[in-house]
Every structure is written in structure tokens, then in C-alpha cells.
C-alpha positions, 0 to 999 in steps of 0.5 A, a space after each residue: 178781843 186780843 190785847 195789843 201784846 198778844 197781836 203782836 206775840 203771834 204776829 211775830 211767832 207766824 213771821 218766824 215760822 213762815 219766815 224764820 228768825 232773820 228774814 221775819 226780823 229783815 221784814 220788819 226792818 222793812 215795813 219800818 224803813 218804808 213809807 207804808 200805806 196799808 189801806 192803800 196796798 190792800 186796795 191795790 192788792 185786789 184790784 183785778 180779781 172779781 168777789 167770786 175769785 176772791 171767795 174761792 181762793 179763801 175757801 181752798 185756802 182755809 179747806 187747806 186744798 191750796 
């Protein structure tokens, strides 16, 4: 298991190297501002895709044919 500090070392690396430095930090500014209920926006997320369409766009994602 990960510790806390690692979690959010490579948090922050993917944020920046999506995003670059100023929009990774703007997106932290963000979710900190924000009243943010994770467990609800990922059960709104998805709400109008089926299991099936969901394995598959996982499947092309991770085999990189995205």
C-alpha cells in the first residue's frame, strides 16, 4: 500500500504533466473552493452508460487504442 505522501507526490506529478504547472495548481484551487462531494459526482458520472460500455471504453483506455 501507498503512503499518503506518495499518493499525492504522483498525484500531483500526473496533474502537471496532464495539465502543466498552472492549470494543475488552478485545479486545486478549485476542488479546494468548491463544496465537493466525490462519491456523489462519480455516481452522476456514469449514470447513463451501461456495465458493458464501461468495460469497453476501460479496455480501449488501458490497451492504449483510445
Amino acid at each position: 500500500m501507498k503512503t499518503d505522501t506518495m499518493i499525492r507526490y504522483e498525484g500531483m506529478k500526473a496533474l502537471r504533466e496532464k495539465l502543466g504547472i498552472v492549470e494543475a495548481e488552478r485545479f486545486i484551487s478549485l476542488i479546494l473552493r468548491e463544496s465537493f462531494d466525490y462519491t456523489e459526482w462519480q455516481r452522476d458520472l456514469w449514470k447513463d452508460k451501461s456495465i458493458d460500455e464501461l468495460f469497453n471504453a476501460a479496455k480501449t483506455y488501458t490497451s492504449g487504442k483510445e
